[in-house]
Steps between C-alpha positions, in 0.01 A plus 500: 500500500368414851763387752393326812736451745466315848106513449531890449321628117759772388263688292596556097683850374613380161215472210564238234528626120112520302336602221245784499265246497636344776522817743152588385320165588741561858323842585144322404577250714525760750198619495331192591256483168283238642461714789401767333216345294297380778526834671391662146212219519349723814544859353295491212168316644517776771540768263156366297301464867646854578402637188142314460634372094746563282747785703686728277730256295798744502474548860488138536863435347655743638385359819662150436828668343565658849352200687748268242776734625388509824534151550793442328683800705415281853586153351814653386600621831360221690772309254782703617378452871486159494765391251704312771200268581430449131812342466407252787182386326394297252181653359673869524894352390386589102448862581747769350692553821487213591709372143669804477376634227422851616695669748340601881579856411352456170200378660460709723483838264278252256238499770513868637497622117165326433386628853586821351353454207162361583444819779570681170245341326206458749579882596473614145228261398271385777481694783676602866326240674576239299837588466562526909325144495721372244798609746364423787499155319812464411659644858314240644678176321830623502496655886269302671420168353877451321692674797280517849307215442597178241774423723378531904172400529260229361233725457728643208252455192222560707551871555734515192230363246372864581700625207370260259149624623548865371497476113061486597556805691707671247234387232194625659694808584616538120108550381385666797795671664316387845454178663170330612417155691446316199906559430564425909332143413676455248796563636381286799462142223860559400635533853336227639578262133857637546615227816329184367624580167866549621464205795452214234800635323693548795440162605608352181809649555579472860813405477651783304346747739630329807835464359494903429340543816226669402245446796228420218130341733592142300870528620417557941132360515358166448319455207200427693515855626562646145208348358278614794625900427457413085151394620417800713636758221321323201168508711581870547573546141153320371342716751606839349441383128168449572443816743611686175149384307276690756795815533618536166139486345622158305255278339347133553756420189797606774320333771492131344867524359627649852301193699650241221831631524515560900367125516752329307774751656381348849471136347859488397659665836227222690645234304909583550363550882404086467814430315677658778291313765583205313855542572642504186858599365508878337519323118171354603358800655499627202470849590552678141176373416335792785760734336411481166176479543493838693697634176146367318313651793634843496483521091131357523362753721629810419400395151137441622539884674593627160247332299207597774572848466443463103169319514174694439321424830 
């Protein structure tokens, strides 16, 4: 069990008793599952605008078995880095660590086996570039976001988000084992999606990151000054979605959905901007509504890329 003693978290060693299904739903839960989907939502859209259709359906799985694994490998270790804070916080106190239902050590050669196993896999499956991608993806949570960054800076998920940006690198790489400026845009909308989508949530739950003092933009900035930087990164974002139609050789179909869904992405982050000019308390604020609505946002779009590289003119 967890011990706290004179405000210090003694971290847990002993595991409680479970069933198999117990342990397994533990080492899902390490993954970070919901995670995983929305990064799985980017691959395959990029893989149909890389391949012009339909790409190779094998090629395809095999793609999101190491990106799966992939994932799973750096949400694993970012687990292990950050199981003392876990423990501290309220949305993170369910997680395995953090209940002690799998061990640090356990989770820590959980996540470098499916790091293992998904080089494996895009190596034997996909290609070299790819694969380095896929690394280079998963280096870059664990070392700099979970270790250099998450902690010292405010900037954290601004640079860090660039990891969740590589699954559209690694599936335009997957069909054409090269990379072009329609996957650099691409990249671009989820790096500039990646702060106002992680801003609303971190201001929802100020609190817990202050109290694990986790220098989160919500937890040292006003949120004046958060909505302002949610404003100029969802402007950027709408900018590069619809800099793809012209680059990426994407219809008028694209065009209208990316303009819909760029306007109601900049209607909701205008609208928390008045709630916060309004001066109201962070229940009011209601800032999940910008989060899950850039869930929506995401899905929507990358959908429309998929679907526009389909269509017959």
């Amino acid at each position: 069990m967890t011990v706290v003693d004179a405000g210090t978290v003694v971290l847990a060693t002993t595991v409680r008793r479970r069933s198999w299904r117990d342990t397994l739903r533990a080492y899902v839960a390490l993954t970070k599952p919901r995670i995983i989907e929305l990064l799985l939502v980017t691959t395959v859209p990029t893989m149909f605008l890389a391949a012009g259709g339909v790409p190779n359906l094998s090629l395809v799985v095999a793609t999101l078995i190491g990106g799966t694994l992939a994932a799973g490998s750096a949400n694993s270790l970012n687990c292990y880095v950050d199981r003392d804070i876990d423990q501290i916080m309220s949305r993170t106190g369910h997680r395995p660590l953090a209940t002690a239902e799998v061990t640090p050590r356990e989770a820590l050669l959980f996540g470098l086996a499916l790091g293992a196993a998904s080089m494996a896999t895009m190596l034997a499956w996909v290609n070299p570039l790819a694969t380095a991608l896929t690394f280079a993806a998963i280096a870059f949570y664990v070392l700099v976001y979970t270790l250099a960054l998450k902690r010292r800076t405010p900037s954290n998920i601004v640079w860090g988000g660039i990891a969740g940006c590589m699954p559209v690198l690694i599936g335009w790489a997957a069909v054409t084992n090269s990379l072009s400026w329609a996957a650099l845009l691409l990249f671009l909308v989820v790096f500039w999606w990646t702060p106002p989508h992680f801003w609303a949530l971190a201001m929802r739950f100020k609190d817990d990151y202050a109290a694990a003092g986790i220098p989160m933009l919500p937890v040292v900035a006003e949120p004046a000054v958060v909505v302002r930087r949610m404003l100029g990164h969802s402007w950027a974002m709408v900018g590069a979605s619809l800099l793809l139609w012209p680059v990426g050789g994407m219809t008028v179909a694209y065009g209208v959905v990316a303009v819909g869904l760029g306007a109601a992405f900049l209607y909701e982050t205008y609208a928390l901007r008045s709630r916060v000019r309004s001066g109201l308390s962070i229940e009011r604020l209601r800032p999940m509504r910008l989060f899950h609505w850039s869930i929506t946002y995401l899905t929507l779009l990358f959908a429309a890329v998929g679907i526009d590289a389909l269509l017959p003119f």
